[in-house]
VEXFISE-666835 format. One record per atom (N, C-alpha, C): residue number from 1; atom name; residue in one letter; x, y, z. Coordinates in nm, 3 decimals. Layout:
// residues N
+-----+----+---+---------+---------+---------+
|   k |  a | r |      c1 |      c2 |      c3 |
+-----+----+---+---------+---------+---------+
| NUM | CA | A |       X |       Y |       Z |
...
+-----+----+---+---------+---------+---------+
END
This chain:
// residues 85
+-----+----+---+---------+---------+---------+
|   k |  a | r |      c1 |      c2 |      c3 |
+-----+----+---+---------+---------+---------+
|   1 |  N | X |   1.384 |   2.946 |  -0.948 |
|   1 | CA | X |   1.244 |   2.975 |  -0.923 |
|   1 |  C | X |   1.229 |   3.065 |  -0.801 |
|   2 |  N | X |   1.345 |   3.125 |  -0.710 |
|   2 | CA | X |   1.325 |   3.201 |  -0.610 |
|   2 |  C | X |   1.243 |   3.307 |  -0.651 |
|   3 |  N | X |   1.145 |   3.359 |  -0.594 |
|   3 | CA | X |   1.068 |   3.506 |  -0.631 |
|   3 |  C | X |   0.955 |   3.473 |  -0.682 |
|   4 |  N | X |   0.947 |   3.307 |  -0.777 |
|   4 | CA | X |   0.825 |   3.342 |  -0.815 |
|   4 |  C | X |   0.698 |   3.297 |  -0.734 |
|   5 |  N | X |   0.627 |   3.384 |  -0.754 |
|   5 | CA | X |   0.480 |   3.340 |  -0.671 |
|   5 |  C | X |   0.527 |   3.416 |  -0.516 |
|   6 |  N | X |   0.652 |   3.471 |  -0.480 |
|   6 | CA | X |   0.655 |   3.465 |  -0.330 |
|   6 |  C | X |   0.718 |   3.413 |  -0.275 |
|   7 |  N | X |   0.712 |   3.273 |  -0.334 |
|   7 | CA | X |   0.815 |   3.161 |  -0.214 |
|   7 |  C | X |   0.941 |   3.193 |  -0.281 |
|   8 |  N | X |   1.009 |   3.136 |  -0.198 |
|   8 | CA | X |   1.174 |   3.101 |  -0.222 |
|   8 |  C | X |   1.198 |   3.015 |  -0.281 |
|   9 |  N | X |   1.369 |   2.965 |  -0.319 |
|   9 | CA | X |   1.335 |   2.864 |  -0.426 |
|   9 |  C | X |   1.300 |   2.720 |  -0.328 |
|  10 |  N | X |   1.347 |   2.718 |  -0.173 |
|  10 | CA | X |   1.390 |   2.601 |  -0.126 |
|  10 |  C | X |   1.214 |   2.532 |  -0.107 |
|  11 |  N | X |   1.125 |   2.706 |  -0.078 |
|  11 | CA | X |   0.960 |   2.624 |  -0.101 |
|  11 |  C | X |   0.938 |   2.542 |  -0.223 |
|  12 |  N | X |   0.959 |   2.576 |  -0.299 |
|  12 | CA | X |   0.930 |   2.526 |  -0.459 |
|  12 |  C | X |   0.978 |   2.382 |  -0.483 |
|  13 |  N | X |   1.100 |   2.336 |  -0.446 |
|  13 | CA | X |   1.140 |   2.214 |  -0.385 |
|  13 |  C | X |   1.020 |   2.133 |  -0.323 |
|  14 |  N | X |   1.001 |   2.185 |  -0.224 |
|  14 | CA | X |   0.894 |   2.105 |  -0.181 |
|  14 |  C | X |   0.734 |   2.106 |  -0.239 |
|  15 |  N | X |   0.706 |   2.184 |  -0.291 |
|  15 | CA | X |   0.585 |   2.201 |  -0.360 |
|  15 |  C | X |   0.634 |   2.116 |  -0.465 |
|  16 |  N | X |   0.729 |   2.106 |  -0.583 |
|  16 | CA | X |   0.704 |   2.055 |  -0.704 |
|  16 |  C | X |   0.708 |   1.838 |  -0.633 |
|  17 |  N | X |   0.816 |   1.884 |  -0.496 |
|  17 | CA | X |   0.849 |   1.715 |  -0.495 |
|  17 |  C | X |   0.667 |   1.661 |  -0.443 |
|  18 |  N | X |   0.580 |   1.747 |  -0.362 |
|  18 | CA | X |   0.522 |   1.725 |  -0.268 |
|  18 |  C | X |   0.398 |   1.716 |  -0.390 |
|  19 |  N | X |   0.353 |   1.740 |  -0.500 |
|  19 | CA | X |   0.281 |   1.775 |  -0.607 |
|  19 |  C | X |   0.314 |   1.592 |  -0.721 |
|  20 |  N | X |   0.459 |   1.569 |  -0.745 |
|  20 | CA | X |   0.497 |   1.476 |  -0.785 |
|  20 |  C | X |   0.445 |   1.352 |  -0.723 |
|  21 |  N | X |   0.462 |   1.315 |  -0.572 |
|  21 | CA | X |   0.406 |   1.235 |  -0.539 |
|  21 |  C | X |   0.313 |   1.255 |  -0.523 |
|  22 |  N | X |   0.164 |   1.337 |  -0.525 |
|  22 | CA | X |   0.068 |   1.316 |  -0.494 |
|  22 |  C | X |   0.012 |   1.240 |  -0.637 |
|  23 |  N | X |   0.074 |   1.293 |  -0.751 |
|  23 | CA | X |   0.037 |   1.293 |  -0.891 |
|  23 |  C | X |   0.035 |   1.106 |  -0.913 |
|  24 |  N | X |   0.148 |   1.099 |  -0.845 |
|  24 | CA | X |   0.236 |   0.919 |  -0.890 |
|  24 |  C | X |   0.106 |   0.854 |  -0.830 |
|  25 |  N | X |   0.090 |   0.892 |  -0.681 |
|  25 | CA | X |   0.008 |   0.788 |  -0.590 |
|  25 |  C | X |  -0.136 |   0.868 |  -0.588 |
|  26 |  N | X |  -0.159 |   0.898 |  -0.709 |
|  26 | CA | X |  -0.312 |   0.907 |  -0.746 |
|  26 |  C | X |  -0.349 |   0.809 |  -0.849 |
|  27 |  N | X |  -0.211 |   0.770 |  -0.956 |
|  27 | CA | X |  -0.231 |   0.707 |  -1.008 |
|  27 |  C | X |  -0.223 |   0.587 |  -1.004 |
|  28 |  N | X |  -0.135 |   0.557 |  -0.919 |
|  28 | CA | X |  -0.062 |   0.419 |  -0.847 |
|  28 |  C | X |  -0.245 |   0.339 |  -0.823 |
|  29 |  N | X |  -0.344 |   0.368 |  -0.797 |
|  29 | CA | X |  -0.417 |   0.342 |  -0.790 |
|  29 |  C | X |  -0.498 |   0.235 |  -0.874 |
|  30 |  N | X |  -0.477 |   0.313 |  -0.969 |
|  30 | CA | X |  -0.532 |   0.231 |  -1.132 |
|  30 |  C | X |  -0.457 |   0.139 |  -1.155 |
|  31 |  N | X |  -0.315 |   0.179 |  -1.153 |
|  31 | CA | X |  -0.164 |   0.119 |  -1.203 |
|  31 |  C | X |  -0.168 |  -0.003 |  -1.135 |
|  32 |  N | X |  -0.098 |  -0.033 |  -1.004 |
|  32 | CA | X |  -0.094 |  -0.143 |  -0.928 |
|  32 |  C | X |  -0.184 |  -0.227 |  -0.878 |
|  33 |  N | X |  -0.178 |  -0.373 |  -0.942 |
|  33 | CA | X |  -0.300 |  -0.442 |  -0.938 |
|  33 |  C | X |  -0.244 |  -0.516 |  -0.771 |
|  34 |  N | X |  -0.391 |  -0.529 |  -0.739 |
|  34 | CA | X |  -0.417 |  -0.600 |  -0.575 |
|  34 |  C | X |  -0.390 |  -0.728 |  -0.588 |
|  35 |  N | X |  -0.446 |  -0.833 |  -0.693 |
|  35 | CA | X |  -0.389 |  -0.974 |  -0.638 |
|  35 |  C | X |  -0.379 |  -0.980 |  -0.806 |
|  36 |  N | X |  -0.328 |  -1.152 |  -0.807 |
|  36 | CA | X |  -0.296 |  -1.234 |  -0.927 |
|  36 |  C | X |  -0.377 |  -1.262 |  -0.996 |
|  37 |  N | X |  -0.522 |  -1.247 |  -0.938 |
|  37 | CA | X |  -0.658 |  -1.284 |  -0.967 |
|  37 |  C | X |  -0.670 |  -1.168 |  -1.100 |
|  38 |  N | X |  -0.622 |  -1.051 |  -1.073 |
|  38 | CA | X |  -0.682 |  -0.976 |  -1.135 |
|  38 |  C | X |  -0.593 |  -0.885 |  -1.248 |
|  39 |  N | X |  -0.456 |  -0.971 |  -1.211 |
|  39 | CA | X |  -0.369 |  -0.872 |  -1.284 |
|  39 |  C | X |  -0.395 |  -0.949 |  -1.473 |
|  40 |  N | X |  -0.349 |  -0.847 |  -1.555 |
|  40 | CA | X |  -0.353 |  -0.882 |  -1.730 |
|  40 |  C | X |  -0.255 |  -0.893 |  -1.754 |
|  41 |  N | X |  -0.148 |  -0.897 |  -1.692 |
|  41 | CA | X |  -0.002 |  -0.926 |  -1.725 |
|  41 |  C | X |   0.056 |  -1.028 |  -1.727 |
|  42 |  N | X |   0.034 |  -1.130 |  -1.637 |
|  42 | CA | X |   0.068 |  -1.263 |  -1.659 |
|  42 |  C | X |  -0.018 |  -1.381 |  -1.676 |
|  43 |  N | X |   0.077 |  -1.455 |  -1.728 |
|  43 | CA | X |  -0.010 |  -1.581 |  -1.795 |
|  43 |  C | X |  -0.041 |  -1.668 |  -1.679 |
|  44 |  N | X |  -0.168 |  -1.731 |  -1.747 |
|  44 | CA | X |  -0.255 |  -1.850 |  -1.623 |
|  44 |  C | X |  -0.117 |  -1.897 |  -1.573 |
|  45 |  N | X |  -0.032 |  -2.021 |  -1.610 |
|  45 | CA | X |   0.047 |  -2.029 |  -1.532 |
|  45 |  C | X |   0.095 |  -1.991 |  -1.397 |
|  46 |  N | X |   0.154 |  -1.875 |  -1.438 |
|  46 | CA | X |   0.197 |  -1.775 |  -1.344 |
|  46 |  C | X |   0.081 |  -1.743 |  -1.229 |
|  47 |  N | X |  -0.030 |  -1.687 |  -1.251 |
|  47 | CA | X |  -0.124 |  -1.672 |  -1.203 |
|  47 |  C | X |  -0.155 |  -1.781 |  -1.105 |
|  48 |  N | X |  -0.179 |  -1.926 |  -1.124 |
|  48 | CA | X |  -0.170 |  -2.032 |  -1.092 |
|  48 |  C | X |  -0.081 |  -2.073 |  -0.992 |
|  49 |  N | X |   0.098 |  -2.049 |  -1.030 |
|  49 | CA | X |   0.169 |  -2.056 |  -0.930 |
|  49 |  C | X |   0.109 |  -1.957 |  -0.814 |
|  50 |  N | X |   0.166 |  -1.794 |  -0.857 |
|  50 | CA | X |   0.135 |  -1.705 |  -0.747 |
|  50 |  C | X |   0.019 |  -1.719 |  -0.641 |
|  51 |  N | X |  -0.082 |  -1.802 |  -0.693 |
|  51 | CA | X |  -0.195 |  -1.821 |  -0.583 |
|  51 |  C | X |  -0.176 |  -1.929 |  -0.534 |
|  52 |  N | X |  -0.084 |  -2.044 |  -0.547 |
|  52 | CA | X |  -0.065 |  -2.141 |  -0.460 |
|  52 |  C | X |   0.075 |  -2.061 |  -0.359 |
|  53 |  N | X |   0.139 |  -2.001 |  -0.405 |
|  53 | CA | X |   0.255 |  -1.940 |  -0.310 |
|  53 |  C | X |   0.167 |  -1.858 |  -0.228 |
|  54 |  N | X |   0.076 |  -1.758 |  -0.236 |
|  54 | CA | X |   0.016 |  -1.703 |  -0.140 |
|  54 |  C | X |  -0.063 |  -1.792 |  -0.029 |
|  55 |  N | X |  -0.145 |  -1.878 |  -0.125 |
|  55 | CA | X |  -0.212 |  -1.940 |   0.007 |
|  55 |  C | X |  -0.113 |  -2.061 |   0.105 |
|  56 |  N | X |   0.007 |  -2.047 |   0.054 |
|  56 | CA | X |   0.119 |  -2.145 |   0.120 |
|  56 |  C | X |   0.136 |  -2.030 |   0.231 |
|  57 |  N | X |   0.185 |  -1.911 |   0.202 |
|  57 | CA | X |   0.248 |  -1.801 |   0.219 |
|  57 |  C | X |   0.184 |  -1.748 |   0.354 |
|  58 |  N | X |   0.046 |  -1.744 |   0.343 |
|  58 | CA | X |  -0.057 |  -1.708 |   0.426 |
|  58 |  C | X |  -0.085 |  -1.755 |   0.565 |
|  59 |  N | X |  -0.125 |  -1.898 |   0.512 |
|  59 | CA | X |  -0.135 |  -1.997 |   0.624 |
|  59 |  C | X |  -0.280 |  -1.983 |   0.659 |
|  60 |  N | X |  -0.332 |  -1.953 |   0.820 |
|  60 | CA | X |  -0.480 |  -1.950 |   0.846 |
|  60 |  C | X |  -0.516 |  -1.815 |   0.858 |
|  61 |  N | X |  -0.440 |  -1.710 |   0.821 |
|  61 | CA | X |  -0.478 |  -1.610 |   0.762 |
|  61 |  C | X |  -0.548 |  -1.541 |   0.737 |
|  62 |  N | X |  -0.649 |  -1.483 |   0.753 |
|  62 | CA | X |  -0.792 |  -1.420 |   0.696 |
|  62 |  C | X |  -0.775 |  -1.286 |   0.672 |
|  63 |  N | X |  -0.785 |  -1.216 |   0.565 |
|  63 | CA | X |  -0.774 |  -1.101 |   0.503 |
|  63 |  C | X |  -0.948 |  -1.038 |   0.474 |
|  64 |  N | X |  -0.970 |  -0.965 |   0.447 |
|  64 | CA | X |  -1.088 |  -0.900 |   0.427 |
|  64 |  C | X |  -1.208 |  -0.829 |   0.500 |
|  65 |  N | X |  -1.148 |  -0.890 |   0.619 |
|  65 | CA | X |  -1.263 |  -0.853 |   0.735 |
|  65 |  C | X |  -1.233 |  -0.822 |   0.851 |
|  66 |  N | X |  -1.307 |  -0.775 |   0.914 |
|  66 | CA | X |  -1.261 |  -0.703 |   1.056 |
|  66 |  C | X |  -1.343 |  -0.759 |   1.148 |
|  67 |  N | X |  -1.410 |  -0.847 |   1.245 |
|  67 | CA | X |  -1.487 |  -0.855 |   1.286 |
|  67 |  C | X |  -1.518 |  -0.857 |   1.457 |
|  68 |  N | X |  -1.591 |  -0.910 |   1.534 |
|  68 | CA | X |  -1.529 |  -0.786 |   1.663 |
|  68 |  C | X |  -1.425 |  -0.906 |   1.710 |
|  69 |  N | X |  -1.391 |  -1.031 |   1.623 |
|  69 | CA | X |  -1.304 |  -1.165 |   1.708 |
|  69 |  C | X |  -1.188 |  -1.084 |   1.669 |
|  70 |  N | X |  -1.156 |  -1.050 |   1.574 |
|  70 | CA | X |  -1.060 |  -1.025 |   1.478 |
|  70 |  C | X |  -0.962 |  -0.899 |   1.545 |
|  71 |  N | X |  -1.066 |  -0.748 |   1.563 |
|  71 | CA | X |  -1.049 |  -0.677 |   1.614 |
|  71 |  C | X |  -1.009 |  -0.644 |   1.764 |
|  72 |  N | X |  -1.089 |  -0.779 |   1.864 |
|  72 | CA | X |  -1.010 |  -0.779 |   1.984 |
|  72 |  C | X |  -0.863 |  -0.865 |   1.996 |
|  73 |  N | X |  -0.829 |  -0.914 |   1.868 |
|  73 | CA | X |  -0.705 |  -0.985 |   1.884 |
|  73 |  C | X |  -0.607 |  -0.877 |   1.835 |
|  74 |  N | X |  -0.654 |  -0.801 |   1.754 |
|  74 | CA | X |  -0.577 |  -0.695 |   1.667 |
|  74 |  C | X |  -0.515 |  -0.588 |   1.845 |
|  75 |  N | X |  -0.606 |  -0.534 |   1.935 |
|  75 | CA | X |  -0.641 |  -0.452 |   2.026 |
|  75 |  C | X |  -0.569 |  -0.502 |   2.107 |
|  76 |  N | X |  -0.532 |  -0.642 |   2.156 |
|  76 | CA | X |  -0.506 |  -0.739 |   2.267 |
|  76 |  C | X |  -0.332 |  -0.752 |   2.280 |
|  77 |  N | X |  -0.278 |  -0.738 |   2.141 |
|  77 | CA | X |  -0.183 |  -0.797 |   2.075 |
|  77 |  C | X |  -0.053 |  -0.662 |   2.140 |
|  78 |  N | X |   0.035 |  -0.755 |   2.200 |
|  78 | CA | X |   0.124 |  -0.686 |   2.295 |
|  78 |  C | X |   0.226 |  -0.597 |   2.215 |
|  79 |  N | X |   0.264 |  -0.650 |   2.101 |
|  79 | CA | X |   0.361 |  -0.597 |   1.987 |
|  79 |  C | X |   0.308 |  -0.440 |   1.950 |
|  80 |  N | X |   0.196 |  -0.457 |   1.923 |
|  80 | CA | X |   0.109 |  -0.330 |   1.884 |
|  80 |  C | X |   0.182 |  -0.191 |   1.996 |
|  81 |  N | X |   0.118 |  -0.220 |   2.103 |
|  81 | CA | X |   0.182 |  -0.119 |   2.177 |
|  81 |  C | X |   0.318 |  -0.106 |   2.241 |
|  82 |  N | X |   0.420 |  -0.211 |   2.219 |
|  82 | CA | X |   0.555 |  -0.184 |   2.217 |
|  82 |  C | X |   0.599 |  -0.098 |   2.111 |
|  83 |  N | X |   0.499 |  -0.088 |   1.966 |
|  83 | CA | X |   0.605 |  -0.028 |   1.858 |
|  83 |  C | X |   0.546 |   0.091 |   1.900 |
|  84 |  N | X |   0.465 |   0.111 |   1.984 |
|  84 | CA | X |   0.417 |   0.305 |   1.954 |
|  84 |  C | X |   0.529 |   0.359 |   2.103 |
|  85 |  N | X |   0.599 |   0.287 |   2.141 |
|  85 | CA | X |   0.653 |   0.376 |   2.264 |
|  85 |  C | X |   0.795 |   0.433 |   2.159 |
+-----+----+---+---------+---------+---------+
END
């Protein structure tokens, strides 16, 4: 593909890889279901287990919200700014 359009071939590499994943994780969207609640693939059972392993899994946990308690513990939290050095 060197020449065409201009680029070289080693651009094209990155355009077709950089084009591929945008394509995958546009769709990945639709594709990958968020919880057990909602997936069509497995049976109640299953469903059943997986939400007792999460809320084992979890503990006191709170997912969904941000709120300003939440957010000054998120802000406060010493780990946070050890991983950015």
């Amino acid at each position: 593909m060197g020449g065409i359009a201009g680029y070289e071939a080693w651009r094209w590499i990155f355009i077709i890889e950089g084009l591929a994943t945008t394509v995958i994780g546009g769709l990945s969207e639709f594709w990958i279901v968020d919880w057990p609640e909602t997936a069509k693939f497995i049976t109640n059972e299953e469903r059943a287990l997986l939400v007792q392993r999460l809320s084992l899994d979890s503990g006191l946990a709170q997912m969904g919200r941000l709120d300003k308690r939440a957010a000054r513990r998120v802000f406060l939290d010493w780990k946070i700014y050890c991983g950015t050095l």
